[in-house]
MARNU-740428 format. One line per field, with one value per residue (C-alpha): z, y, x; residue in one letter; residue number from 1. Coordinates in Angstrom, 1 decimal, padded with zeros to 4 digits. Layout:
up	Z/...
north	Y/...
east	X/...
r	A/...
k	NUM/...
//
This chain:
up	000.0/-001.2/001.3/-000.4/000.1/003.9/004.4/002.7/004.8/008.1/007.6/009.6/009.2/011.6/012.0/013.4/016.7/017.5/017.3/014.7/013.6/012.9/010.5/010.2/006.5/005.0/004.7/002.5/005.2/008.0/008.4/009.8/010.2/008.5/009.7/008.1/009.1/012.6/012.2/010.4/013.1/016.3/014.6/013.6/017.2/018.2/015.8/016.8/020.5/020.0/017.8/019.9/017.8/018.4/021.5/021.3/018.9/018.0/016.0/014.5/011.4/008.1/006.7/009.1/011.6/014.0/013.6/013.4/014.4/013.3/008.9/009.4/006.6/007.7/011.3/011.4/010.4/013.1/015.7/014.8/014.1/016.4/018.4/021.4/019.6/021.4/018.8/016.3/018.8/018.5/021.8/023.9/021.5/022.7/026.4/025.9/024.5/027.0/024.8/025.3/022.8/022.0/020.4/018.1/017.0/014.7/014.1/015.2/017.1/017.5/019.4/018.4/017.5/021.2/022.4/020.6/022.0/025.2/024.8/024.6/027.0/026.2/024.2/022.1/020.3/017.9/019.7/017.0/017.7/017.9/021.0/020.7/021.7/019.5/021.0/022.7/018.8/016.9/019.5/019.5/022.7/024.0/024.2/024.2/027.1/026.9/029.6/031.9/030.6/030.0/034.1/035.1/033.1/033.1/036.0/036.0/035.4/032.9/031.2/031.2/029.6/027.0/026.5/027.0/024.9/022.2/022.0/021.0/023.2/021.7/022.2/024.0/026.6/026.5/027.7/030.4/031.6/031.5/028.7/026.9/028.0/025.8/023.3/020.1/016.9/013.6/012.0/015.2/016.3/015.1/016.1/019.7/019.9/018.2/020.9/023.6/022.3/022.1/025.9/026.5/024.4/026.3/029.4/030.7/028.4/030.8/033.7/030.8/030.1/033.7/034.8/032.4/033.3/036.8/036.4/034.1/036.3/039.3/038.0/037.6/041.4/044.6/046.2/048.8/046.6/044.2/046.3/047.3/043.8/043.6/046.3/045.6/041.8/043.5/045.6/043.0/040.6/043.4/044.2/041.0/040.1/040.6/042.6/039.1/038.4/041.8/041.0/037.5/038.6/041.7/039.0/036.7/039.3/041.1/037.2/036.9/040.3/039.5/036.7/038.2/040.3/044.2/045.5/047.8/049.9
north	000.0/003.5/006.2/008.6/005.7/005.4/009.2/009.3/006.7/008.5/012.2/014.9/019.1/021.6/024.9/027.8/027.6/024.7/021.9/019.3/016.5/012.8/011.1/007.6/007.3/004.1/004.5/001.1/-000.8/000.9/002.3/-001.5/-000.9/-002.7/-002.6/000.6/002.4/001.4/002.6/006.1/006.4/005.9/008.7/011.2/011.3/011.2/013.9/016.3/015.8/017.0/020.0/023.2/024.5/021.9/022.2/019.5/016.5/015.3/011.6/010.8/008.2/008.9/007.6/005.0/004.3/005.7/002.6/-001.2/-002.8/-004.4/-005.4/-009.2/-010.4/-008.9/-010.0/-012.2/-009.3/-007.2/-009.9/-011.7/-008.2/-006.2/-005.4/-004.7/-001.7/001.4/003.8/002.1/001.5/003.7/003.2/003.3/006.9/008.4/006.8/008.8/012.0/014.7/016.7/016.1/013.8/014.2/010.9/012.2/008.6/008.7/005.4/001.7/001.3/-002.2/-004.1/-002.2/000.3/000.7/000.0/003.6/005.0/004.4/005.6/009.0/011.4/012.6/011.0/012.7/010.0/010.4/008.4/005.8/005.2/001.5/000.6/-003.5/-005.4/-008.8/-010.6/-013.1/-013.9/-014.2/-015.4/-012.3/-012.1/-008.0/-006.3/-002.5/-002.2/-003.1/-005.9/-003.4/-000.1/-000.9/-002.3/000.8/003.2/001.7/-000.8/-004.7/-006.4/-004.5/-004.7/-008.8/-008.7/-006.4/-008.5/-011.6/-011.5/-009.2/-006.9/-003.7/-000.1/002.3/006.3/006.8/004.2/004.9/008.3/007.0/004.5/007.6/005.9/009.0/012.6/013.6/011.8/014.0/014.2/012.4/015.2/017.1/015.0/017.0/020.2/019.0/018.1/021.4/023.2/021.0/021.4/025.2/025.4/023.7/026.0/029.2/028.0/028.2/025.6/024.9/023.8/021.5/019.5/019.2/018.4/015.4/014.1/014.1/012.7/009.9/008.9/009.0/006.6/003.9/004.3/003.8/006.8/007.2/006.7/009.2/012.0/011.9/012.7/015.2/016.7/016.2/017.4/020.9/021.6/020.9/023.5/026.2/025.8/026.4/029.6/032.6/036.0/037.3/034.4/034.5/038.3/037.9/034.6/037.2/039.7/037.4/035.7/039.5/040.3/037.6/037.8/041.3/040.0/037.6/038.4/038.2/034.9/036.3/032.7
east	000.0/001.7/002.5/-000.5/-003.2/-001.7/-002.1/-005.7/-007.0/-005.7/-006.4/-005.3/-006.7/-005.5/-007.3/-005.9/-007.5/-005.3/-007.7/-006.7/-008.5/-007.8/-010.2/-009.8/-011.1/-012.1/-015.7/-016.2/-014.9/-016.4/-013.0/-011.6/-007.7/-004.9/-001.4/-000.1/-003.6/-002.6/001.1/000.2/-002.8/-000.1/002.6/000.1/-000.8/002.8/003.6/000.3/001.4/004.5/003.0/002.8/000.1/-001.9/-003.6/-006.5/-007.3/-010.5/-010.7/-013.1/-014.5/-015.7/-019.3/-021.2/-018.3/-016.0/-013.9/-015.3/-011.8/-008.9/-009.7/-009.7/-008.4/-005.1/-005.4/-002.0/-000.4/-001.7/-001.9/001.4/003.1/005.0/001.9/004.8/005.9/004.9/005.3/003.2/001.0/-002.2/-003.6/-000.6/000.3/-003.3/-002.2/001.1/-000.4/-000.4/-003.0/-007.0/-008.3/-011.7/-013.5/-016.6/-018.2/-020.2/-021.3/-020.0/-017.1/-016.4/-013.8/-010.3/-012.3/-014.5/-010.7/-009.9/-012.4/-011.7/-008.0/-009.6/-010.1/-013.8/-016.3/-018.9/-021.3/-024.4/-027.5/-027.4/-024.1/-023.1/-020.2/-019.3/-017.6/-017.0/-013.5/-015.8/-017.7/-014.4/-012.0/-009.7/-008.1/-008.5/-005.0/-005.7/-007.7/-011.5/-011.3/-010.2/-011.1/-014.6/-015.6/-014.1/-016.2/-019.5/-019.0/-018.4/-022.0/-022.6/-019.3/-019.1/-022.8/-021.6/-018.5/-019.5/-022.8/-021.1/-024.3/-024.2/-024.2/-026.7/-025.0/-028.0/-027.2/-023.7/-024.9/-027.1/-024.1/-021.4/-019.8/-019.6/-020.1/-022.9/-024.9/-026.4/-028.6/-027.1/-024.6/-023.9/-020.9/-018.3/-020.1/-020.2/-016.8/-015.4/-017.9/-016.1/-012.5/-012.9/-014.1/-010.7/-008.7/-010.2/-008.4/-005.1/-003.1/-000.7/-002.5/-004.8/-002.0/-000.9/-004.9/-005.2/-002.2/-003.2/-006.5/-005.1/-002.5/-004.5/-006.7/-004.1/-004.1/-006.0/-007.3/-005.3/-001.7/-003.9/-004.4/-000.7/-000.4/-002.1/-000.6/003.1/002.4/000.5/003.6/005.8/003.9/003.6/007.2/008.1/006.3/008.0/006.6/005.5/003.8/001.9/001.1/-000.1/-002.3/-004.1/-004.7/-006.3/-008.9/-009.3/-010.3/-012.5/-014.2/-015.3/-017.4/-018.8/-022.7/-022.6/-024.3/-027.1/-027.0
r	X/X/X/X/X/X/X/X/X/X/X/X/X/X/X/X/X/X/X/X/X/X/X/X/X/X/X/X/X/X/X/X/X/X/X/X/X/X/X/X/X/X/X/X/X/X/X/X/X/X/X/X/X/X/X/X/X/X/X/X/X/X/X/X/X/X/X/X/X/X/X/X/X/X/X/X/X/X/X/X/X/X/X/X/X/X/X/X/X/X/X/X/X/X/X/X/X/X/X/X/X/X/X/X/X/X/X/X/X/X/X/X/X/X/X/X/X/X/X/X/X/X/X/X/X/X/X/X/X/X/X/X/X/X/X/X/X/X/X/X/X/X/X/X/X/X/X/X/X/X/X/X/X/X/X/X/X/X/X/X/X/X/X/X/X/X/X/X/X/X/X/X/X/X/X/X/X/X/X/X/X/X/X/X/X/X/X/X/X/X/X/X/X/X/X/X/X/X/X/X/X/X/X/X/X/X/X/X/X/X/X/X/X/X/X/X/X/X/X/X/X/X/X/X/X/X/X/X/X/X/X/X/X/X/X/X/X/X/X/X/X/X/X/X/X/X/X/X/X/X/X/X/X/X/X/X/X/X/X/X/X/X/X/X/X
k	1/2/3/4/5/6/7/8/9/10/11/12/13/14/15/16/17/18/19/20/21/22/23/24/25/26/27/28/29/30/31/32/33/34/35/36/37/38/39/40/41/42/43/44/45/46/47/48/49/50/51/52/53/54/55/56/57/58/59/60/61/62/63/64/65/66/67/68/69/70/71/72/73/74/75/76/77/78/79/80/81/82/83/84/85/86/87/88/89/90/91/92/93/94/95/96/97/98/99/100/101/102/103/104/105/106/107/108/109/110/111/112/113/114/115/116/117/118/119/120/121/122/123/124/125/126/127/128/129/130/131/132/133/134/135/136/137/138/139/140/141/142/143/144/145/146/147/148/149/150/151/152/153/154/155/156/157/158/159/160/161/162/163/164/165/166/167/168/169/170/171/172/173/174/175/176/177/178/179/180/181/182/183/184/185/186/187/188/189/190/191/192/193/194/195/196/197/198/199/200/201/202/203/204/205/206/207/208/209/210/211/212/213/214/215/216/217/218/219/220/221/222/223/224/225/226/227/228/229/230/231/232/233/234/235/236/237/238/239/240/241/242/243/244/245/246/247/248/249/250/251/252/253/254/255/256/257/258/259/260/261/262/263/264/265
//
């Protein structure tokens, strides 16, 4: 498969704004991934992460799907491949990226795909939206997340009957289960995830990228090992600000606070 096929199949846009956009583009095949999909997907997030105009991503799926998994009739060459490699890895790229990924599905996204979703950090999904989750139907064994991933979102019963029975997860439900943050109208996907991304970019970048690595690595812990976390990173960010830094922060919240109404409770 030719570089230019590769890079049409995995599109990136930029606007000036700072939000770029990852469109997994295979339409016919309900965008299924092949090897070199999988590779250009993992470096293009790599490469926007690195990118300092880029300050969030949005990934999303041309036509009826998001993403409906790995393109089986090249599965030994994803499954038997150098699945160990990190930076062809898409999942463990998104895990790495220290910029807010923003998931707008559109459609199905099934078993690697539902695995893509949940590498991201917020998930905007049209009500018809299909989630599944097919390893148990085809015998795939999971390896980017969804056996662990999945009871931690939505909880475990509900998880092993969505695994274990392969049936699908309306958006709607996924909603209702706080599988994804909201759940709108056919053709508003993309609107609600540029709305989202640009309430990110209004804030202070900085303390965005700081925030969602906190949150992310805290959950990978208890809550007591977690708040420690939380605490050592604080101190470590005060201690490191200089006496300008303090004044200009004050300055900016005095502002602020002088817009906003007095409560009267």
């Amino acid at each position: 498969m030719d570089q230019t096929r590769i890079e049409n199949l995995i599109l990136v846009t930029r606007d000036q704004n700072g939000i770029a956009t990852i469109t997994i583009n295979r339409p016919k095949s309900l965008n299924s991934l092949t090897r070199p999909m999988m590779v250009r997907l993992a470096r293009q997030i790599n490469a926007l992460g690195k990118d300092e105009s880029v300050r969030v991503i949005v990934l999303t799926g041309s036509g009826r799907a998001f993403c409906s998994g790995v393109d089986l009739t090249a599965a030994e060459e994803v499954f038997k491949g150098d699945v160990k490699d990190v930076e062809t890895d898409p999942v463990a790229q998104m895990e790495q990226c220290q910029k807010p990924i923003i998931g707008a599905i559109n459609g199905f996204a099934i078993t690697a795909g539902f695995e893509i979703a949940l590498a991201c950090d917020i998930l905007i999904a049209s009500k018809g939206a299909k989630f599944m989750d097919t390893h148990s139907r085809f015998g795939i064994f999971p390896s980017w997340g969804l056996s662990q991933k999945l009871p931690r979102v939505i909880g475990a019963n509900r998880a092993r009957e969505a695994s274990l029975t392969a049936m699908p997860i309306s958006g709607e439900q996924a909603e209702r289960w706080g599988l994804v943050n909201h759940a709108v109208e056919e053709g508003q996907v993309l609107k609600k995830a540029r709305e989202v991304a640009e309430a990110i970019i209004k804030n202070n970048q900085d303390m965005v990228l700081r925030y969602k690595a906190v949150i992310n690595d805290g959950l990978k812990l208890d809550l007591a090992h977690a708040l420690s976390l939380e605490k050592e990173r604080a101190h470590a960010y005060y201690n490191g600000m200089t006496k300008d830094q303090f004044q200009k922060m004050q300055e900016f919240i005095a502002g602020r606070s002088s817009k906003t109404p007095s409560s009267k409770l």
